[in-house]
C-alpha positions as CSV (number, residue, x, y, z in Angstrom):
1,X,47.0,-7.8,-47.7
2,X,43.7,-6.6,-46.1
3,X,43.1,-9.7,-44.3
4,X,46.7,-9.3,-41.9
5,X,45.5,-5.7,-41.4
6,X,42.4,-7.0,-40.3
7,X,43.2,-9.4,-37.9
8,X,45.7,-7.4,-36.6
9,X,43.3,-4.9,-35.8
10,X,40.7,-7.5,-34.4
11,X,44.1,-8.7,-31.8
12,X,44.7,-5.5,-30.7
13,X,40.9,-4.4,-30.2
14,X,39.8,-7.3,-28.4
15,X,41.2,-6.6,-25.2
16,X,39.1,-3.5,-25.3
17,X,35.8,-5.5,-25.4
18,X,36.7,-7.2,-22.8
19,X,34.8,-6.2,-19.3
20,X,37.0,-4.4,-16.8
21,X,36.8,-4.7,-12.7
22,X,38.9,-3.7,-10.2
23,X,38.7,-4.6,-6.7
24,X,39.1,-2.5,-3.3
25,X,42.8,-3.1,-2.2
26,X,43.2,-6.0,0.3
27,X,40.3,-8.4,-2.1
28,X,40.6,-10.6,-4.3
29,X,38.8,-10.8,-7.6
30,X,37.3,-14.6,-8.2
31,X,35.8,-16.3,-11.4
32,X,33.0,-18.5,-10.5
33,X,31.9,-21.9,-11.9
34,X,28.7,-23.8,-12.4
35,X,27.5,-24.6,-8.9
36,X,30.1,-22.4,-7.0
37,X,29.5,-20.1,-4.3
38,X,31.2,-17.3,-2.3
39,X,30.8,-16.3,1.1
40,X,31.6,-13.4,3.1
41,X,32.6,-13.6,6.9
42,X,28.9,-12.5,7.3
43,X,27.3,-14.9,5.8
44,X,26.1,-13.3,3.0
45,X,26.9,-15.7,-0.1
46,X,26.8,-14.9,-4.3
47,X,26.9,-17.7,-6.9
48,X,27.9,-17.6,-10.4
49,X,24.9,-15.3,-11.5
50,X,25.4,-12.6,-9.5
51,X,26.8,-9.1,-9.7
52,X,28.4,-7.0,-6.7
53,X,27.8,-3.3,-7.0
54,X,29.3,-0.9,-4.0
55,X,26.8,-0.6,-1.3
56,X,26.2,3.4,-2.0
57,X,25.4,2.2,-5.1
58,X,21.6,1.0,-4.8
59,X,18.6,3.2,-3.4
60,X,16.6,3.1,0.0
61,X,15.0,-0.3,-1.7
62,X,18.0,-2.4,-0.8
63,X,20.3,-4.3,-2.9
64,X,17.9,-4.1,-6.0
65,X,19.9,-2.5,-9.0
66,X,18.5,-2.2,-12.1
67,X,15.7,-4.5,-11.2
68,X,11.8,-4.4,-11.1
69,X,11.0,-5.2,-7.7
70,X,9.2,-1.8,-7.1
71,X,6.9,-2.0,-10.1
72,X,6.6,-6.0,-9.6
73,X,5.1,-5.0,-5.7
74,X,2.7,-2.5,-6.9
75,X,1.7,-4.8,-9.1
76,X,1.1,-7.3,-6.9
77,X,-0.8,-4.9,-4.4
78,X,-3.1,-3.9,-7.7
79,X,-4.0,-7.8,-7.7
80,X,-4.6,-8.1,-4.6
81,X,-7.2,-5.4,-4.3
82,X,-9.0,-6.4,-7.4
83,X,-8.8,-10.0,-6.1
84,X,-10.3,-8.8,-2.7
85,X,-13.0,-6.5,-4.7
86,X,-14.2,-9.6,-6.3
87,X,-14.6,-11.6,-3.2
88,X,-16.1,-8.7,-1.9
89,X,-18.8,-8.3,-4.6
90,X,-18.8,-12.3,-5.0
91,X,-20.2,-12.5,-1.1
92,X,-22.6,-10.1,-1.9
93,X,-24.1,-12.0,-4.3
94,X,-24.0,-15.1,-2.6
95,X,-26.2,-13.2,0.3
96,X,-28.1,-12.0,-2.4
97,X,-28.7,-15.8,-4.1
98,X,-29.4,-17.6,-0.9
99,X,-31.8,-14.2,-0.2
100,X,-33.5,-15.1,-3.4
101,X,-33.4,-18.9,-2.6
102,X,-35.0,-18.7,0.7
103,X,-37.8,-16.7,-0.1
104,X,-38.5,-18.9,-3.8
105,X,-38.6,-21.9,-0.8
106,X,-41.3,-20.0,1.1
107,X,-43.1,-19.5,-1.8
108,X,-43.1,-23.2,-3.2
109,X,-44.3,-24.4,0.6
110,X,-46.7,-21.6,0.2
111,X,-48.2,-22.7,-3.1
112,X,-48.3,-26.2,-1.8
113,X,-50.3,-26.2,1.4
114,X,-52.5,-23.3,-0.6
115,X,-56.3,-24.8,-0.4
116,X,-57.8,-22.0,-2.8
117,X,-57.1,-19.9,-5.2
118,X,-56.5,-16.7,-3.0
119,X,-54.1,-18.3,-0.6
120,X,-52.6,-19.2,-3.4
121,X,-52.5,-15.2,-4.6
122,X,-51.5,-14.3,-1.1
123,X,-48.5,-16.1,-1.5
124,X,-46.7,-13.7,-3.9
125,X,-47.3,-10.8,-1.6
């Protein structure tokens, strides 16, 4: 007896879960399918995965409900300055290294062409 009960109350509760939509009077509602697309009369076109929300209904941002696309650009401008830091301090230390490596050169040529002891000395100076 519990069973009937049950599925009766599954029948009539089901339409309940279902999503509900209306649509402005004068448009027509449409189920999309795996590759199809819609298009308005200005171009602008939604495919299956999409959502349309009223136009009031988004902020300044643009058409970007419920999305990430504010914290995703911050984010990206936080990687960009660390990634321009580095290349920053990297070219400092390539000045730095080829600094270093010119004068070790001067010394070597130094050391070489040293006939005594003190030129030799001189060198590190």
């Amino acid at each position: 007896m519990r069973l009937p009960i049950l599925l009766l109350a599954l029948t009539l509760a089901s339409p309940a879960l279902a999503q509900d939509f209306s649509c402005r009077i004068g448009t027509q509602p449409a189920c999309l399918d795996y590759g199809d697309t819609v298009c308005s009369s200005r171009g602008m076109c939604v495919d299956q995965n999409s959502a349309c929300f009223d136009q009031n209904q988004c902020n300044y941002e643009g058409f970007t409900c419920k999305s990430n696309v504010t914290e995703c650009v911050e984010a990206h401008d936080a990687l960009l300055r660390t990634h321009n830091d580095l290349v920053d301090d990297f070219n400092e230390n390539l000045e730095i290294a080829k600094d270093m490596a010119s004068r070790l050169d001067d010394i070597e040529s130094c050391l070489i062409y040293a006939s005594t002891l003190d030129a030799a000395k001189l060198c590190a100076q």
